[in-house]
N, C-alpha and C positions, 0 to 999 in steps of 0.2 A: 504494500500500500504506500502510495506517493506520501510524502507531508510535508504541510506549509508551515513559513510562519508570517505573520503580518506585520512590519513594520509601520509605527507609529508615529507621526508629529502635528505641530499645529501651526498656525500661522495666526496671530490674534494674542486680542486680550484677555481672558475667560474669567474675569470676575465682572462683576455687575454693576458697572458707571457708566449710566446714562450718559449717550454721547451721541452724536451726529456724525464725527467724525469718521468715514467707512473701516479704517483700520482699529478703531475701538470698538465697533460698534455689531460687525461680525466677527464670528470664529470658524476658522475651518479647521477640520481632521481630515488628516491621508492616512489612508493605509495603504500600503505598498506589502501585497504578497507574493511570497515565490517559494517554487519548491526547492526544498530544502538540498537536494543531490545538487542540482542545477547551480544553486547558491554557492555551494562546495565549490565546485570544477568550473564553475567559467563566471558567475555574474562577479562574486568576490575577487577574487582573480585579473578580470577585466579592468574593474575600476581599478586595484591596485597600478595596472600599466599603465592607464590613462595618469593618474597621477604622476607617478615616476618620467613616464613620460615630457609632462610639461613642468611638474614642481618636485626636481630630484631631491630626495631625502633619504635621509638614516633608517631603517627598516624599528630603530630604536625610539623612534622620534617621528610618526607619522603624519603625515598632512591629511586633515581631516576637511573635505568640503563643505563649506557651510557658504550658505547663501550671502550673510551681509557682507563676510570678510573677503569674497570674490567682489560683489557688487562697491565697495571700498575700498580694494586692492590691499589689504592689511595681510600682516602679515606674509605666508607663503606670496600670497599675490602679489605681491608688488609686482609681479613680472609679466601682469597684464595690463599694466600703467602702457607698454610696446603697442600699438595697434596690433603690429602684424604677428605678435604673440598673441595677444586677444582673439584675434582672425580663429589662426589655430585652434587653440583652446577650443572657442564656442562651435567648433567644426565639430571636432571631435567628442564634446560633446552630446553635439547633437545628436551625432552617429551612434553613438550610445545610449544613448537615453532613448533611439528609435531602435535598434537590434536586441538590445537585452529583454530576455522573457520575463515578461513580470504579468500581473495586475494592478489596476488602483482602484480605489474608493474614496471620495470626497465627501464631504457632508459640512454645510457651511449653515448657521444659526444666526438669526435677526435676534440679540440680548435684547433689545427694545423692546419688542414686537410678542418676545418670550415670557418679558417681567411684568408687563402688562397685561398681557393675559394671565397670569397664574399668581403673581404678587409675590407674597410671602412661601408660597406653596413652589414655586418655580424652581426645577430641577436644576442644578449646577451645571452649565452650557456644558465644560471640558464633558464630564460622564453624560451627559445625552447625549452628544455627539456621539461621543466614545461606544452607546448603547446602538445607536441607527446603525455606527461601521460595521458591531460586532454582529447584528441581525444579517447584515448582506452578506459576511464573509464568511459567516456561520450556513448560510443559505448555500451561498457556492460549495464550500465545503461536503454538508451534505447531501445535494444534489450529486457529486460525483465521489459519493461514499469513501471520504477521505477525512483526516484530519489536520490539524494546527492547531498552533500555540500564538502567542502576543508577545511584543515587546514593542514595548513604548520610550521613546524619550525621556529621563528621568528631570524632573523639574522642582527638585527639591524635597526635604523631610518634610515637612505637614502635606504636602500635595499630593506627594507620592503616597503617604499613608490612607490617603484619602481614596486616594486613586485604586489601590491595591483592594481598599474596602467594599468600594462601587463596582470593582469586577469579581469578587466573590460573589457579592450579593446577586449581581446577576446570573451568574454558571451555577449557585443555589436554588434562586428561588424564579429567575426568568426575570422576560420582562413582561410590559401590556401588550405584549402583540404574539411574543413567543413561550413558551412552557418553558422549567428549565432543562426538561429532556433533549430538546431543538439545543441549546449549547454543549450539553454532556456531551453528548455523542459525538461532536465535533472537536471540542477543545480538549487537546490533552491535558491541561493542568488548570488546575482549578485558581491558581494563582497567574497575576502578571508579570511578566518580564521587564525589570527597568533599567536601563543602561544610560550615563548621561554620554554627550558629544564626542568626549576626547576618548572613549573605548575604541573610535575606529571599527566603529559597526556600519558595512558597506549598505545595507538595506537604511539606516536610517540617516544616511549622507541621501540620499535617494530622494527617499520622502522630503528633506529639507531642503532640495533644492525645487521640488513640486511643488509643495503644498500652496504656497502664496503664488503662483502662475496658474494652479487650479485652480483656489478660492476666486480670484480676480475673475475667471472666465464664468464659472458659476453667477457671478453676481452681476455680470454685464448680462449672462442670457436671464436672467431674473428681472432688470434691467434697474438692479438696485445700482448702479454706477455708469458711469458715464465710457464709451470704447477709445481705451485713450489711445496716440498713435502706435503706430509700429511699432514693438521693441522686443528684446531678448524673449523675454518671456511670453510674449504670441507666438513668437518661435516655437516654443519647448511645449504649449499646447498644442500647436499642429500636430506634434511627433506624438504625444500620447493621446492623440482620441480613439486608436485601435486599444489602447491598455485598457481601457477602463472597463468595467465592469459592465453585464450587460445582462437580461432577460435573454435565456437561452434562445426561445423559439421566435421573436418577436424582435432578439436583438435593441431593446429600448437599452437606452443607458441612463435616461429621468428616471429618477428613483431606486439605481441600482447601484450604476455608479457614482452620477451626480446626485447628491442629497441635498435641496435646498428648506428647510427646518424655520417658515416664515413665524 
């Protein structure tokens, strides 16, 4: 039997301050899954080259891809300050982030729209989110009679606690739409995986450089935002709209892959 695991991150603010501003005001969660052999022998692997390839390092001392500090050239990066290193780079990565076998799942939440409706009673965005991915993934999962585990981005000691608590309770007791048998059966472990940034975990360098190139697209087809011009990141959703999740027979990707949570 194949098995996944789902790589987690987010893109947002996830506590509850009323805002207008779009980057405070939604949250997204990626999940980026892949089978676990696969992960092994070529996607881990892969990205290790590509790195080495453009930002050489100590195998002791890894370059870890993260969004802001490419988009600000810090650190490793400064050596995209080059256009014609930049060129490269975003070649190669695009070539990669369109070849490597994965899936995604998105799920982006209106806090406004959320705390208003529910007040005091209103679920914690990061674990509703976190609940909608784990329904879709759980769903793929046992539709082709397989399993997976999670790992998420670690974001701290009370969060993390938090966090670890909010996915017990669900692989216990379910949620409102699923039994907890629909998670048993799918997830191997009753608990989350939490790894922060600098572990050099390939699936969640992954997810962080999606997650806010997906949110954004999510919210312009919602037409919660405005379609701003050309840039990198229109790029990098061209290349994954084959990844993303989808309704087997019907192929929809509203609601399976794209979750918008108004």
């Amino acid at each position: 039997m194949k098995r996944y695991r789902l790589y987690v991150d987010e893109s947002g603010d996830h506590t509850f301050h009323k805002s207008e501003d779009p980057a405070k005001r939604y949250l997204g969660l990626i999940g980026v899954f892949i089978e676990s052999e696969y992960y092994r022998t070529t996607f881990q692997p892969e990205m290790e080259k590509l790195k080495q390839k453009h930002f050489p390092y100590n195998p002791d001392e890894p370059v870890i891809l993260h969004r802001e500090d490419i988009i600000n050239r810090t650190g490793p990066f400064w050596r995209l300050r080059d256009p014609e290193r930049e060129r490269a780079f975003n070649e190669d990565l695009l070539r990669f982030i369109k070849e490597q076998d994965y899936q995604i799942i998105t799920v982006v939440i209106d806090k406004n729209a959320h705390f208003e409706r529910y007040g005091e009673a209103a679920y914690h965005p990061y674990h509703y989110c976190l609940t909608c991915l784990l329904e879709r993934y759980c769903g793929f999962l046992n539709f082709y009679n397989t399993q997976g585990d999670v790992l998420a981005e670690s974001r701290g000691g009370t969060e993390d606690q938090r966090l670890k608590k909010a996915y017990q309770r669900l692989y216990t007791d379910g949620s409102g739409h699923r039994d907890p048998k629909f998670f048993q059966q799918a997830l191997t472990s009753s608990e989350i995986k939490l790894k922060p940034k600098f572990k050099n975990i390939a699936g969640l360098q992954l997810a962080d450089l999606l997650v806010h190139p997906s949110k954004q697209e999510i919210l312009i087809e919602e037409q919660r935002i405005n379609d701003p011009r050309d840039n990198f990141g229109k790029q990098i959703c061209q290349y994954i709209q084959a990844k993303y999740n989808r309704q087997v027979y019907e192929e929809r990707i509203k609601g399976y892959g794209k979750v918008f949570l108004p």
